[in-house]
gemmi code that builds the backbone of each chain (N, CA, C; Angstrom):
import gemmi

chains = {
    "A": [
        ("UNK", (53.575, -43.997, 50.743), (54.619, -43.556, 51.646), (54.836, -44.538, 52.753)),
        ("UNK", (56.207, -44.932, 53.539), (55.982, -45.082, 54.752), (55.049, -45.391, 55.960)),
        ("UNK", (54.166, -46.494, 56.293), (53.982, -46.345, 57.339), (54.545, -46.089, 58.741)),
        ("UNK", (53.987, -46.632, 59.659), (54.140, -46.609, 61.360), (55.177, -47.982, 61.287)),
        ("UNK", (56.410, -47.478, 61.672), (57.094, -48.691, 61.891), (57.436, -48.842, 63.753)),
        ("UNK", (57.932, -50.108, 63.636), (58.014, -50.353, 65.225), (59.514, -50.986, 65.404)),
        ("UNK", (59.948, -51.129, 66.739), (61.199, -52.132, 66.828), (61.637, -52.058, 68.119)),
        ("UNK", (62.317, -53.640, 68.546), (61.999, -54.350, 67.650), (60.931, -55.145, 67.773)),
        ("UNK", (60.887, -56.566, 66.134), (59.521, -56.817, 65.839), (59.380, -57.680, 67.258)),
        ("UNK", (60.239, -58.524, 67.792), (59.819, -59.444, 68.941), (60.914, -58.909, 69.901)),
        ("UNK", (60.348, -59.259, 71.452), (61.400, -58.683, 72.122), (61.536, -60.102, 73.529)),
        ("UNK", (62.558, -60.625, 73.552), (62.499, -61.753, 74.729), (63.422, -61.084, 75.699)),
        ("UNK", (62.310, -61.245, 77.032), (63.220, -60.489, 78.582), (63.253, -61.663, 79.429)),
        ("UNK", (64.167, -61.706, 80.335), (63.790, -62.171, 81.458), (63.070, -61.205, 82.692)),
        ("UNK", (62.409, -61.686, 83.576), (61.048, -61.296, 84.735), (62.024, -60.424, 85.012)),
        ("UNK", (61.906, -58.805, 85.144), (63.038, -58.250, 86.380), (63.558, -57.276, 85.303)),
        ("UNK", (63.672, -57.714, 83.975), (64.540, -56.844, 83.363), (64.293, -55.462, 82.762)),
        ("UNK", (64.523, -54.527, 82.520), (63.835, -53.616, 81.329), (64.000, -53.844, 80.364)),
        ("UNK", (62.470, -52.603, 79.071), (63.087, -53.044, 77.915), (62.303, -51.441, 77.567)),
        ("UNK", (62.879, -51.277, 76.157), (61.997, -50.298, 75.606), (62.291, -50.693, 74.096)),
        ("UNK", (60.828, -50.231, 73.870), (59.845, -50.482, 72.679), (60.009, -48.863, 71.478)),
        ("UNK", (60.307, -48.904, 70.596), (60.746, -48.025, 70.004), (59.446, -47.865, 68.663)),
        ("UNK", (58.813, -46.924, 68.354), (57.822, -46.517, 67.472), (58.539, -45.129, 66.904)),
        ("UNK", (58.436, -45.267, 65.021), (58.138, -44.225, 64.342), (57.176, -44.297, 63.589)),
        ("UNK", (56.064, -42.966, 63.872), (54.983, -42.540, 63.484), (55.109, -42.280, 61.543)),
        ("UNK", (54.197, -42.184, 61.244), (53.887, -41.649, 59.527), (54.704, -39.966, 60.203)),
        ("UNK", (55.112, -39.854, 59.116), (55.834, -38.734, 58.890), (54.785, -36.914, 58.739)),
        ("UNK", (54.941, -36.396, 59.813), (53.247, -35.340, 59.625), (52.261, -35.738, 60.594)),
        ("UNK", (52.345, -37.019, 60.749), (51.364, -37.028, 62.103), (51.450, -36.613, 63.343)),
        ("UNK", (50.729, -36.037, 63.796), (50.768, -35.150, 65.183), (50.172, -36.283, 66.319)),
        ("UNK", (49.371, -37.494, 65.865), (49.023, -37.821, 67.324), (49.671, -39.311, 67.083)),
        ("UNK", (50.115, -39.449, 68.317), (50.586, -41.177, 68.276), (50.392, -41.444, 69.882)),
        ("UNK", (49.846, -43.069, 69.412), (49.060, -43.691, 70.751), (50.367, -45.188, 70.376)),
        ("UNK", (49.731, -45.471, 71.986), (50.179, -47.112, 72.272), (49.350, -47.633, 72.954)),
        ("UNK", (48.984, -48.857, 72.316), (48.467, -49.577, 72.693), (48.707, -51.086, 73.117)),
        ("UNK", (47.977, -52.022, 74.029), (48.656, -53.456, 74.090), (47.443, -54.346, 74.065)),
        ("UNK", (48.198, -55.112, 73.069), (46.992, -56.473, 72.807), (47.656, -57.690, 73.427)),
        ("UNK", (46.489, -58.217, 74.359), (47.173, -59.671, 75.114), (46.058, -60.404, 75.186)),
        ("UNK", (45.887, -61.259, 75.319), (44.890, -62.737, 74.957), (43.894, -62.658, 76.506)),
        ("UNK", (44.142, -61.907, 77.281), (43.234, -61.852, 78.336), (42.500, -60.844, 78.194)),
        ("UNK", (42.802, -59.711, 77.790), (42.496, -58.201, 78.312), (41.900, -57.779, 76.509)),
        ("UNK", (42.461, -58.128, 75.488), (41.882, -57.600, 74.393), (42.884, -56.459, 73.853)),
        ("UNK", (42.519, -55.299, 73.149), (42.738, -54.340, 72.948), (42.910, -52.926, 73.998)),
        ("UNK", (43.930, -52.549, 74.520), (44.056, -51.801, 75.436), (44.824, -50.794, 74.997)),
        ("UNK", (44.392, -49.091, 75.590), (44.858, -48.247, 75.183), (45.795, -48.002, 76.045)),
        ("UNK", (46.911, -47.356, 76.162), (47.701, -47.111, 76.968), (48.518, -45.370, 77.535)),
        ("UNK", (48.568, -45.179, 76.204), (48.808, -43.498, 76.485), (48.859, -42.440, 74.913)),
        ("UNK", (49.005, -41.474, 74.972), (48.821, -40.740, 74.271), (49.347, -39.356, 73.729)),
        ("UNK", (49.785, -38.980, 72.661), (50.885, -37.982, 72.535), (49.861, -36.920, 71.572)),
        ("UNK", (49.591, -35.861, 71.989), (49.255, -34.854, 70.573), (50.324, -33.579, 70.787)),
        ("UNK", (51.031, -33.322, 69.550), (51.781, -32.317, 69.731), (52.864, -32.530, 70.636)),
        ("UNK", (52.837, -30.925, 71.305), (53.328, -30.692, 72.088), (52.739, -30.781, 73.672)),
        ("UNK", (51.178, -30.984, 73.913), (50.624, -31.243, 75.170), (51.073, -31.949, 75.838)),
        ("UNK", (50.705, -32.223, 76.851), (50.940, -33.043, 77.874), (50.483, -34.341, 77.701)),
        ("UNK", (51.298, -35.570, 77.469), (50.277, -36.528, 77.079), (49.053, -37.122, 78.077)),
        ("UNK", (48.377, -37.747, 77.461), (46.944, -38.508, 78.676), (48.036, -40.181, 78.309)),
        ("UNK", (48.332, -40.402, 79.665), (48.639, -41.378, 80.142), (47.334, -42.436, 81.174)),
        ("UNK", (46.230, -41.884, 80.956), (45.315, -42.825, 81.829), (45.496, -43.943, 81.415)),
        ("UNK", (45.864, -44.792, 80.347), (45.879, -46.200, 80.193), (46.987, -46.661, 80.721)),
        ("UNK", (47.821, -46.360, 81.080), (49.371, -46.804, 81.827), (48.769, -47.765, 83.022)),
        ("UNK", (49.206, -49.282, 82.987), (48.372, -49.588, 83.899), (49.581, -49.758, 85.206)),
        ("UNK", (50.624, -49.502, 85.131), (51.341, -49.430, 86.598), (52.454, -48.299, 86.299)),
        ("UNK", (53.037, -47.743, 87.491), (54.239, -47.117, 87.207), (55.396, -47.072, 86.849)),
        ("UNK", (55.554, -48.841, 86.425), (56.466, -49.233, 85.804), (56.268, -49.140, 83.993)),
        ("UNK", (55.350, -48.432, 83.746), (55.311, -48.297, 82.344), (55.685, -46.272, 82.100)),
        ("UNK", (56.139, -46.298, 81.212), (56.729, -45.019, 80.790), (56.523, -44.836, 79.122)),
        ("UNK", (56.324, -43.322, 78.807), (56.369, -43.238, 77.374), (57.090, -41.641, 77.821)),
        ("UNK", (57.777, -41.409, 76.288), (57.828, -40.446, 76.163), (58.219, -40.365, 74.312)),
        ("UNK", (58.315, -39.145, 73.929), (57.861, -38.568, 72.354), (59.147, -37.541, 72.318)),
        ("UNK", (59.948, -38.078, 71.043), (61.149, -36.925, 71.138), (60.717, -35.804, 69.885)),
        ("UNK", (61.038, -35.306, 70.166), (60.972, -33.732, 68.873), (59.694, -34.215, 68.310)),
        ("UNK", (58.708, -34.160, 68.716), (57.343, -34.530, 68.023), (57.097, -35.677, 67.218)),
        ("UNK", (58.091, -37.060, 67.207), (57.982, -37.734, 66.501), (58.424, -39.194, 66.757)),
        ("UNK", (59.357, -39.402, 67.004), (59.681, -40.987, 67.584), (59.429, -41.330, 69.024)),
        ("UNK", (58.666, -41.929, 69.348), (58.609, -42.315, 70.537), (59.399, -43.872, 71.251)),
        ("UNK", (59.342, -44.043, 72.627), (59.692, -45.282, 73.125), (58.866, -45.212, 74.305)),
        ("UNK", (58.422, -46.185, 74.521), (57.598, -46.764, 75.530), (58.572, -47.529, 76.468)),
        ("UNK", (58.475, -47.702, 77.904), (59.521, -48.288, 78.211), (59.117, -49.107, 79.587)),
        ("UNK", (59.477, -50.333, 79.952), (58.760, -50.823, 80.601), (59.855, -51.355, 81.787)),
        ("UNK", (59.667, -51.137, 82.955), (60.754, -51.372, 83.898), (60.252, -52.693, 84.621)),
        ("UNK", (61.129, -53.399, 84.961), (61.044, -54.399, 85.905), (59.718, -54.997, 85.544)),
        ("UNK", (60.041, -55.569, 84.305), (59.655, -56.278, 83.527), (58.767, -57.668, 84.380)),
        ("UNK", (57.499, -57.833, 84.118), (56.835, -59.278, 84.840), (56.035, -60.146, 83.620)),
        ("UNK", (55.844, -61.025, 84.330), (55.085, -61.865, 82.949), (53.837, -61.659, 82.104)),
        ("UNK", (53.122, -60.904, 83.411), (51.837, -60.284, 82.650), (51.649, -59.607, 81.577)),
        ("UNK", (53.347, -58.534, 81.273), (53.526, -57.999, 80.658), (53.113, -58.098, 79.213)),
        ("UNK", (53.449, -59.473, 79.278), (53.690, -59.817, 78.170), (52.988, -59.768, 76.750)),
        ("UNK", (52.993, -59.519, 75.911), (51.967, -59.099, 75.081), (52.288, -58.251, 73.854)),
        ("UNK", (51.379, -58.284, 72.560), (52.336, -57.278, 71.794), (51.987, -55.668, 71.630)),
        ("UNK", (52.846, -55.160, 71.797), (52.251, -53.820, 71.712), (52.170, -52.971, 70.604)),
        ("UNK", (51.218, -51.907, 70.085), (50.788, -51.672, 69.128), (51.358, -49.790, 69.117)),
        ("UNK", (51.507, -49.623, 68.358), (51.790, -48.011, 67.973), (50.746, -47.732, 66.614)),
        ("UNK", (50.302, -46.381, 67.267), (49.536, -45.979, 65.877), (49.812, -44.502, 65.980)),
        ("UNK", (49.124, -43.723, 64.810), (49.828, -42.577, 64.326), (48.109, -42.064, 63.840)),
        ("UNK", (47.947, -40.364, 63.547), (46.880, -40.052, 63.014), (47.412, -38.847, 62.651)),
        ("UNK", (46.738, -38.520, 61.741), (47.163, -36.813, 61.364), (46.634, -35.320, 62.994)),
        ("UNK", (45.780, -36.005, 63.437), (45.836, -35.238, 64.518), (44.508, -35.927, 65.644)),
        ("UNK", (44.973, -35.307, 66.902), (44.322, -36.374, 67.760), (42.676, -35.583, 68.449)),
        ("UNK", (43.021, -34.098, 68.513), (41.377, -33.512, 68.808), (40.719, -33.292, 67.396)),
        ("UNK", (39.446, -33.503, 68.059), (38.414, -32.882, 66.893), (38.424, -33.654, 65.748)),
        ("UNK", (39.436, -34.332, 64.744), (39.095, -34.420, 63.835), (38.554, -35.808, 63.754)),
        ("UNK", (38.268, -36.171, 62.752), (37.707, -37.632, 63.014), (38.640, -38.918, 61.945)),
        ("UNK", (39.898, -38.450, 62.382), (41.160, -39.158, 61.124), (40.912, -41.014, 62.063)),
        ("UNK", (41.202, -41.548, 61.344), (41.707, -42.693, 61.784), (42.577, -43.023, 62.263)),
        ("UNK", (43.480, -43.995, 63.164), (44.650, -44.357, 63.405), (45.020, -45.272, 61.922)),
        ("UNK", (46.282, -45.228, 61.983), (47.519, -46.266, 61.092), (48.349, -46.770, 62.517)),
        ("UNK", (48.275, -48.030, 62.486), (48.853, -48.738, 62.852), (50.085, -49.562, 62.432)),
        ("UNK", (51.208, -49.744, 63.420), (52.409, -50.788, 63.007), (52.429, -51.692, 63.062)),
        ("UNK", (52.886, -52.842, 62.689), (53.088, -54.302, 63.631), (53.125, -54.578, 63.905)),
        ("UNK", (53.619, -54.111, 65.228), (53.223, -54.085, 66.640), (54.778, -54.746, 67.223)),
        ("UNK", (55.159, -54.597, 68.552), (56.030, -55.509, 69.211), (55.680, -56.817, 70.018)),
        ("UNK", (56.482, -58.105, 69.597), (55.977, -59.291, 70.508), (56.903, -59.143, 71.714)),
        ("UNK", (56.153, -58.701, 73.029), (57.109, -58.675, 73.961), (56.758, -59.830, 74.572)),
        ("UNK", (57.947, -61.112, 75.124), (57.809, -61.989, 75.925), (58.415, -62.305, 76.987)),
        ("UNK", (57.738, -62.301, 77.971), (59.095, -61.998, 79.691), (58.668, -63.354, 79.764)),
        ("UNK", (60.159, -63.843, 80.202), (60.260, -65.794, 80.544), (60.204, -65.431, 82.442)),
    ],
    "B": [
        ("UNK", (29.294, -46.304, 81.454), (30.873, -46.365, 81.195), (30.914, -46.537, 79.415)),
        ("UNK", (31.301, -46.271, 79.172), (31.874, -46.177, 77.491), (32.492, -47.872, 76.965)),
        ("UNK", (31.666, -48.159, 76.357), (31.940, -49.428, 75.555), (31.716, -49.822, 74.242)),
        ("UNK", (32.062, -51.082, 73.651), (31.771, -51.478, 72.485), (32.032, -52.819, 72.658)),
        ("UNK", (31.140, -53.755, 72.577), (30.813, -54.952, 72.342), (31.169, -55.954, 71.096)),
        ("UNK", (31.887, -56.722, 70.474), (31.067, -57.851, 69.519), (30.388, -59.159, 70.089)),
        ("UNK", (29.665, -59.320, 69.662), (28.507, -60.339, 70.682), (29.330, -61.750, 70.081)),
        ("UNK", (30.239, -62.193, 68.914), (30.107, -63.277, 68.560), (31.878, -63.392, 68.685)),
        ("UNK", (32.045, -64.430, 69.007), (33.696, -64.472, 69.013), (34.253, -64.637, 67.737)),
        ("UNK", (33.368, -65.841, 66.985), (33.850, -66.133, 65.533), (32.514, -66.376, 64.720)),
        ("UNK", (33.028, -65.699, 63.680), (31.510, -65.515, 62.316), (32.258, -66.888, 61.585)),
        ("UNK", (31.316, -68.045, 61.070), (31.675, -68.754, 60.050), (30.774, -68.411, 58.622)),
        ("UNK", (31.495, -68.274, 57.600), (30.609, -68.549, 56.311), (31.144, -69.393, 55.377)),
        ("UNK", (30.499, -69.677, 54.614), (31.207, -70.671, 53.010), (31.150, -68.590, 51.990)),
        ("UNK", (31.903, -69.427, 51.291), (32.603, -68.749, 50.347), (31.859, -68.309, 49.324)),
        ("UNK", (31.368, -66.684, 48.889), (30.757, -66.692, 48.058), (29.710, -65.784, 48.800)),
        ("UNK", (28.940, -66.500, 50.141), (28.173, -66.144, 50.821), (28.017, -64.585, 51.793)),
        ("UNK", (27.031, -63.935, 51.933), (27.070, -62.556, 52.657), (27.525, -62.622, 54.119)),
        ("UNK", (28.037, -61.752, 54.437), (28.947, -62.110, 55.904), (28.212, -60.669, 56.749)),
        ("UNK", (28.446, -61.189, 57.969), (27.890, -59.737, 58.824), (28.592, -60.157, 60.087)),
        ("UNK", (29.589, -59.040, 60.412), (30.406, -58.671, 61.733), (29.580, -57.944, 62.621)),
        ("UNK", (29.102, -58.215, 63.834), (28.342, -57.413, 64.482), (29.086, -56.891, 65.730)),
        ("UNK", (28.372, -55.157, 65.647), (28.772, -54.595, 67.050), (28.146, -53.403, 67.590)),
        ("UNK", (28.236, -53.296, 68.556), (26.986, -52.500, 69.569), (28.329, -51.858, 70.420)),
        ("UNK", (27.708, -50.483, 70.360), (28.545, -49.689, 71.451), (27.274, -48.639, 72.180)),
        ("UNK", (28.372, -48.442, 73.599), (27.655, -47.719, 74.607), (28.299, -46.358, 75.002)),
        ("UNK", (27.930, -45.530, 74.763), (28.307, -44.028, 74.578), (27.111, -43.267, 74.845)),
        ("UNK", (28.002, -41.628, 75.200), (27.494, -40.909, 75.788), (27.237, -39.446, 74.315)),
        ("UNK", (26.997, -38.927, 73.779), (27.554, -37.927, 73.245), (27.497, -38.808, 71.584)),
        ("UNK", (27.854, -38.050, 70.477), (27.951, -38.618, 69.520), (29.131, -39.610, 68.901)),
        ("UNK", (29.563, -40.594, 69.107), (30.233, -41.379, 68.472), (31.104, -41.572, 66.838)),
        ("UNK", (32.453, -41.433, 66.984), (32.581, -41.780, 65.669), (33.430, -43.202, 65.799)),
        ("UNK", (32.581, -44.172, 64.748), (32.800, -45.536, 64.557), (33.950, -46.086, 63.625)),
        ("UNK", (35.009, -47.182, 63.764), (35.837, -47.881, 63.173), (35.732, -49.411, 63.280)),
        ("UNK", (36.068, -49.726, 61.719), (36.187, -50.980, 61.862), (37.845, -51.099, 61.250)),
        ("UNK", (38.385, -51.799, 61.833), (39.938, -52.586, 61.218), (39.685, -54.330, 61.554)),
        ("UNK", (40.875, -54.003, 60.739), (40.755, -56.130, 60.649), (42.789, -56.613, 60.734)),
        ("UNK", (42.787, -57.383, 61.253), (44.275, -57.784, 61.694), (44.057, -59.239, 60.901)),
        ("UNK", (45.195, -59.502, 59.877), (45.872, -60.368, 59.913), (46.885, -61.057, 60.511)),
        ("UNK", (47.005, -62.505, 61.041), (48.330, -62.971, 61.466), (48.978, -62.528, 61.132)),
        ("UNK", (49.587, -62.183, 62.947), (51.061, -61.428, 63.000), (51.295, -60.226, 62.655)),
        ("UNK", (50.403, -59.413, 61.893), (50.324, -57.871, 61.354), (49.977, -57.148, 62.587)),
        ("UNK", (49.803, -55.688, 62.152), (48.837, -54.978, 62.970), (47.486, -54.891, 61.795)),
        ("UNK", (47.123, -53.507, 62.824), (45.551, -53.582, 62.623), (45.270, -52.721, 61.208)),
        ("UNK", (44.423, -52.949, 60.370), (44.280, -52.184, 59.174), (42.958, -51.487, 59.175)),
        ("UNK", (43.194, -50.614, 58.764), (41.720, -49.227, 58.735), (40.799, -49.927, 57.496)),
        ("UNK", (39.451, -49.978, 58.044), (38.710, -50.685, 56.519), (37.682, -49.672, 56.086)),
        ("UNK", (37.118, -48.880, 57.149), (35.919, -48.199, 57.479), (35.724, -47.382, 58.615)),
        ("UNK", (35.011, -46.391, 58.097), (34.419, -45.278, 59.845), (33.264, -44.706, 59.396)),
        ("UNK", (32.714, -44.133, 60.475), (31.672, -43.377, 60.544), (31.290, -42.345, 61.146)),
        ("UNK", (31.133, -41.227, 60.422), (31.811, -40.084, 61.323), (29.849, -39.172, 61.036)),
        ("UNK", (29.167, -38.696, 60.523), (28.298, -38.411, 60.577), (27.886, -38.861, 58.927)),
        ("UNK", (26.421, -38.219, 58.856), (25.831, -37.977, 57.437), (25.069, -39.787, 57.390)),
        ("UNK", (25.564, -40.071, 55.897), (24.908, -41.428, 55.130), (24.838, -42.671, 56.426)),
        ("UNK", (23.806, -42.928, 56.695), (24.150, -44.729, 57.566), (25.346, -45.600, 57.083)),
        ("UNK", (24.806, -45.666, 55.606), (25.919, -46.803, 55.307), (26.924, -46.264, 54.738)),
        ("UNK", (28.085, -46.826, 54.985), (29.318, -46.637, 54.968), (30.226, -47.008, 53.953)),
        ("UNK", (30.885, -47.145, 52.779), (32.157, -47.814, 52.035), (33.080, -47.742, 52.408)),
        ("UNK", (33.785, -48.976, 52.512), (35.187, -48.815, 52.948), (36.020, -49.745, 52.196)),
        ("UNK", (37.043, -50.271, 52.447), (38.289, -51.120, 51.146), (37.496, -52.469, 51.346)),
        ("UNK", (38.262, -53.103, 50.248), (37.765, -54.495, 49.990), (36.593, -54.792, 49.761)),
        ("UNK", (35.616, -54.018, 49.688), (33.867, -54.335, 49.314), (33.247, -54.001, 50.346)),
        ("UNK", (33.767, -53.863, 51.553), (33.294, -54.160, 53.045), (32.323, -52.782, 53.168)),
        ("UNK", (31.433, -53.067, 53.743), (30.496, -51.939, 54.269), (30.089, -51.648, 55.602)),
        ("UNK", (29.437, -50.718, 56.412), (28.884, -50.833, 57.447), (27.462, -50.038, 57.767)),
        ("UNK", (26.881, -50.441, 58.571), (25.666, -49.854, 58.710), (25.379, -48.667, 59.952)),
        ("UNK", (25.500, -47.393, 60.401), (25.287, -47.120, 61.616), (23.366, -46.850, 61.802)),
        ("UNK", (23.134, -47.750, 63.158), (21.969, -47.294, 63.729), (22.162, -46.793, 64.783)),
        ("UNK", (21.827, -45.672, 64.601), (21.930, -45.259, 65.979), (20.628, -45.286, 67.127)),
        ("UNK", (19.182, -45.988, 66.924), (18.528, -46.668, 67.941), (19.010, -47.462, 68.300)),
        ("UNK", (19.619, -48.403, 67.519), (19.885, -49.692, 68.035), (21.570, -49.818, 68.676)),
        ("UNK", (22.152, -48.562, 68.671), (23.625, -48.255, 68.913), (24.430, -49.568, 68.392)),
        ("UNK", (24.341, -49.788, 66.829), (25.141, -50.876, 66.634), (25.590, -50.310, 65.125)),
        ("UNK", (26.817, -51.047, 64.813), (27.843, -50.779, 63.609), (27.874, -51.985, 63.030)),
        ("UNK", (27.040, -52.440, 62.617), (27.818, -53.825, 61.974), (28.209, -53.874, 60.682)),
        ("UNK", (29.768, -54.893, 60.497), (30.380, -54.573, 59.336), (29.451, -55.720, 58.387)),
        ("UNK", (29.520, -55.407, 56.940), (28.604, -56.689, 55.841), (29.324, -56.662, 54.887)),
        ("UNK", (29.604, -57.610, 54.036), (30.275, -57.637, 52.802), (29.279, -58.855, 52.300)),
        ("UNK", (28.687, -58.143, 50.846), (27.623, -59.157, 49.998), (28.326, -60.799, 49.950)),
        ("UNK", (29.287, -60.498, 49.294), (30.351, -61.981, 48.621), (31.269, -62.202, 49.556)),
        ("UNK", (31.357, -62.945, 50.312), (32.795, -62.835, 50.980), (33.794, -64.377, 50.020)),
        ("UNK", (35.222, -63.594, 50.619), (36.355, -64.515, 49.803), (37.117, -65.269, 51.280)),
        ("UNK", (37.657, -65.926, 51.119), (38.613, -66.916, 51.762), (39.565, -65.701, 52.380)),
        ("UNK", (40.180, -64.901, 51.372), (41.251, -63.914, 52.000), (40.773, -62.896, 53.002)),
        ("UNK", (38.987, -62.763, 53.452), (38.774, -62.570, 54.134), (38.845, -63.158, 55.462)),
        ("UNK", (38.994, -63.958, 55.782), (39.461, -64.908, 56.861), (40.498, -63.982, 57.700)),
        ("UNK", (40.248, -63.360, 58.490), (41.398, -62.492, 59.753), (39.862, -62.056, 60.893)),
        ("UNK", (41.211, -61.530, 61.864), (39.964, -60.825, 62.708), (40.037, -59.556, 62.549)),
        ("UNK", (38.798, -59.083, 62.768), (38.207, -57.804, 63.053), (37.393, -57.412, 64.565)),
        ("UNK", (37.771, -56.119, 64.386), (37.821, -55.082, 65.251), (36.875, -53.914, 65.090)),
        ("UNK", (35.823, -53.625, 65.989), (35.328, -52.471, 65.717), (35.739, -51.495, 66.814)),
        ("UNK", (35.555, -50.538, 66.909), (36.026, -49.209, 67.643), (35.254, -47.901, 67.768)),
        ("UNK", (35.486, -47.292, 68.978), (34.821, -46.535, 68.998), (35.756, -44.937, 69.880)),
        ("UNK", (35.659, -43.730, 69.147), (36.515, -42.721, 69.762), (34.955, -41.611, 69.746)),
        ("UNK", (35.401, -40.799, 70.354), (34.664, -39.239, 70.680), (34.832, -38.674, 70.348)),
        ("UNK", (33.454, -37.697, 69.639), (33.928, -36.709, 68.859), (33.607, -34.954, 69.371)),
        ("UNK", (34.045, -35.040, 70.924), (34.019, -34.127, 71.488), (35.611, -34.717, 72.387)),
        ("UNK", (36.462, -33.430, 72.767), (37.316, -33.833, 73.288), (37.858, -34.979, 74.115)),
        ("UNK", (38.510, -35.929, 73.675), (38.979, -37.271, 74.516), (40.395, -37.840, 73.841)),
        ("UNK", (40.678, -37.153, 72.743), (42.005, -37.050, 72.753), (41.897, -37.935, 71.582)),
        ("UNK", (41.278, -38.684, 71.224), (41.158, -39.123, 69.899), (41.396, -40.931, 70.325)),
        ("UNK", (41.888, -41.470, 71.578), (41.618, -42.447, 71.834), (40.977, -43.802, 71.653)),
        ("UNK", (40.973, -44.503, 70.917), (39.913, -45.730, 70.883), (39.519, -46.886, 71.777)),
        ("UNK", (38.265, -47.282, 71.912), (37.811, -47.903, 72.721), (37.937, -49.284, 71.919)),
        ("UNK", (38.116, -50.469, 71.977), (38.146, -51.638, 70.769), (36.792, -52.590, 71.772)),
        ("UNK", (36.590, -52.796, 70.776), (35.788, -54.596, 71.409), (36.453, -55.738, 71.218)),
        ("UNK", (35.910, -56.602, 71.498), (37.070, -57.813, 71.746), (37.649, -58.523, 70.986)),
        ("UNK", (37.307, -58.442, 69.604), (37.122, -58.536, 68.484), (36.693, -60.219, 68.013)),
        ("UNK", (36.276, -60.292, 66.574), (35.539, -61.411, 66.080), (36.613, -62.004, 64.974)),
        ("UNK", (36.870, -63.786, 65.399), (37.784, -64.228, 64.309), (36.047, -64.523, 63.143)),
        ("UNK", (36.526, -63.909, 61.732), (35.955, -64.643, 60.535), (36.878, -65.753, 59.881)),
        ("UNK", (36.027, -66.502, 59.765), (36.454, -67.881, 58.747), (35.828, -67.742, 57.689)),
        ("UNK", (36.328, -67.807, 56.430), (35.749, -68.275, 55.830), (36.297, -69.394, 54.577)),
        ("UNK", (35.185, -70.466, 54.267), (35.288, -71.757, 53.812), (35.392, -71.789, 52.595)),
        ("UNK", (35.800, -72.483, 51.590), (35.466, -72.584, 50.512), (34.350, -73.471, 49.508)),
    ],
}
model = gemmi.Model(1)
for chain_id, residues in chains.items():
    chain = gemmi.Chain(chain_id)
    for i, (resn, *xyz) in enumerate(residues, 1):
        res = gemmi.Residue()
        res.name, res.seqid = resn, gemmi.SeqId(i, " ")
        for name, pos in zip(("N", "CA", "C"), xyz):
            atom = gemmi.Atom()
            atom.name, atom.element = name, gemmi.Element(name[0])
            atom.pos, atom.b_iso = gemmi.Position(*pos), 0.0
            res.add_atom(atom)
        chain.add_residue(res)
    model.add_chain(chain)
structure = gemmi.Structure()
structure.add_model(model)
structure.setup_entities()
């Protein structure tokens, strides 16, 4: 079936600008995360959707980052006033559910975001 | 604080030869363990976990893992390794008491391998 798709695959901003990052999950999965991989920092979690809860946003590392999850299923991440640090690609993953069970993530391709 | 380590940045082997990805995590509570591996430019691919029961683990491609839990380490092994093994890997670590299902990654390890 279908994986976790993302879009788009690369994204070029200038410093200042917004952008948003668009993820669809496996089809049935209830939990979807984002994450960002950048050459300083590694693997970083960023926020988190199960259901209908409230997501855990503790990885959001400023208030210029935003997510939100429409009808339980496509999300966009969205990043305002865009800086260079930013930069980095970001990862979407998907699981059949996010408490208790012990499913794995599926991951997408991730987005190359690059602020000039 | 909740972590997971790989101690080596890059594993080299020749081809043919047994390979071992190493990683150590620091947790509170019982742990369930992942390994994925990223090819250029991809994302990350599920190879293996460890969720209770057997130490050692099967997962795709031949790849195995070991959990000790004295020694709080996961390391991934594959007897033969091939050339198309050559990507990096990732081990991981989530909770298996409420935390939302989250993963912790380590920094991960490029493998080479030679022919």
């Amino acid at each position: 079936g279908a994986g976790v798709s993302q879009s788009p695959s690369n994204k070029v901003t200038e410093k200042g600008k917004d952008v948003e990052l668009r993820c669809d999950p496996i089809s049935g999965h209830t939990a979807l995360y984002w994450y960002r991989q950048s050459l300083g920092q590694g693997l970083e979690f960023l926020i988190y959707f199960q259901g209908n809860s409230a997501p855990d946003k503790s990885g959001l590392p400023s208030d210029r980052f935003s997510a939100e999850r429409t009808g339980g299923s496509v999300s966009t991440l969205t990043i305002q006033r865009t800086q260079q640090e930013d930069s980095a690609v970001y990862l979407c993953a998907s699981s059949p559910s996010g408490f208790g069970g012990p499913y794995e993530q599926y991951f997408g391709p991730g987005t190359r975001l690059t602020v000039t | 604080a909740q972590s997971v380590a790989q101690p080596e940045d890059q594993v080299n082997v020749a081809e043919g030869n047994p390979l071992t990805v190493k990683c150590t995590y620091s947790v509170s509570g019982n742990p369930y363990l992942f390994w994925y591996v990223q090819y250029p430019n991809r994302g990350l691919q599920f190879l293996l976990k460890y969720i209770t029961g057997d130490n050692l683990v099967k997962g795709s491609y031949g790849f195995e893992a070991e959990f000790n839990k004295s020694q709080t380490s996961f390391h991934l092994k594959k007897p033969s390794a091939l050339v198309s093994d050559s990507a990096l890997y990732f081990c991981a670590v989530r909770f298996s008491y409420n935390q939302g299902g989250k993963l912790i990654f380590g920094q991960g390890t490029e493998l080479s391998v030679k022919p």
